[in-house]
N, C-alpha and C positions, 0 to 999 in steps of 0.2 A: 284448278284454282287452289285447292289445298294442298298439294305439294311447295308451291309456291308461297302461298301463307305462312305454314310451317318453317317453309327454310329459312325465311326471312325474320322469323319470331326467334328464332334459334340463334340466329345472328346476331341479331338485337339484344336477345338475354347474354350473347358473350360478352357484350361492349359495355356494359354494367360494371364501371368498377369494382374491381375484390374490396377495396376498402369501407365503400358503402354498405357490402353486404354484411361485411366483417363488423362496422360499428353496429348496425342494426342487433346482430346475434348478440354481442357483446353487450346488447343494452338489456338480453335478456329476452327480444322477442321469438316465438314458436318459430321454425323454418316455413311452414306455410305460410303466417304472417307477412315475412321477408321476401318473400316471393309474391303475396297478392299485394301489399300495398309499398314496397317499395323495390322490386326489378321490374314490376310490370308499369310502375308510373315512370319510372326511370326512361323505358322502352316504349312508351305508350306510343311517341310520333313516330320510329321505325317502323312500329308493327302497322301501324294506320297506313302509314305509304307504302307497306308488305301487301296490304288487303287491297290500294286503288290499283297498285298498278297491276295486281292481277285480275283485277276488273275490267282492267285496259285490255287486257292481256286477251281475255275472254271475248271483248265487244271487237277485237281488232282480228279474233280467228272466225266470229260466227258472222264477221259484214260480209264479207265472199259468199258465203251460201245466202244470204238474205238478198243481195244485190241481185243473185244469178237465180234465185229458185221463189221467190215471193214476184218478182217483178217481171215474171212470166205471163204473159198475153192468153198462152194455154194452160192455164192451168187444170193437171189433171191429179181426182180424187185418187186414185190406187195408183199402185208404183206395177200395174199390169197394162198400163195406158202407158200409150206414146208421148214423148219426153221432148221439149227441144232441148237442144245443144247446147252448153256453154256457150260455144265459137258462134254459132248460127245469131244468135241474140247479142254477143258483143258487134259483130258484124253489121246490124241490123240498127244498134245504136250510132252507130261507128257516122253509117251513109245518111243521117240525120244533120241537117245543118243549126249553127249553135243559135 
């Protein structure tokens, strides 16, 4: 997720025109200033859409394990216990009528 964040913040702070940052300095504000309240308002909705979709991104790698390994019939405490299958449980669902 935070590589993802980051890049996309990175991104977002490039597409910032020079000229806004430029009047800001010019007007006399600190560089930090220039940068908390106006690249990052500037940038607020890229970075927000930075952060869902790597939320997405996250809920769409961890549904595979959740579908295959919570919705297990056998569920076993220690990973020293016999396991079923992937295949055996998609199979299983498969020969079920809708």
């Amino acid at each position: 997720m935070l590589p993802v964040v980051v890049r996309t913040t990175d991104e977002m702070l490039k597409l910032v025109p020079t000229p806004m940052r430029e009047s800001a300095l010019a007007l006399g504000v600190p560089q930090w200033k220039v940068v908390r309240q106006v690249l990052y308002r500037a940038a607020l909705s890229g970075i927000v859409t930075g952060v869902l979709l790597a939320l997405a991104r996250i809920s769409g790698e961890t549904a595979p394990v959740l579908f295959t390994a919570l919705n297990n019939q056998y569920w076993a405490s220690s990973l020293n216990e016999p396991h079923r299958q992937c295949a055996g449980r998609h199979f299983s669902v498969c020969l079920r009528p809708i």
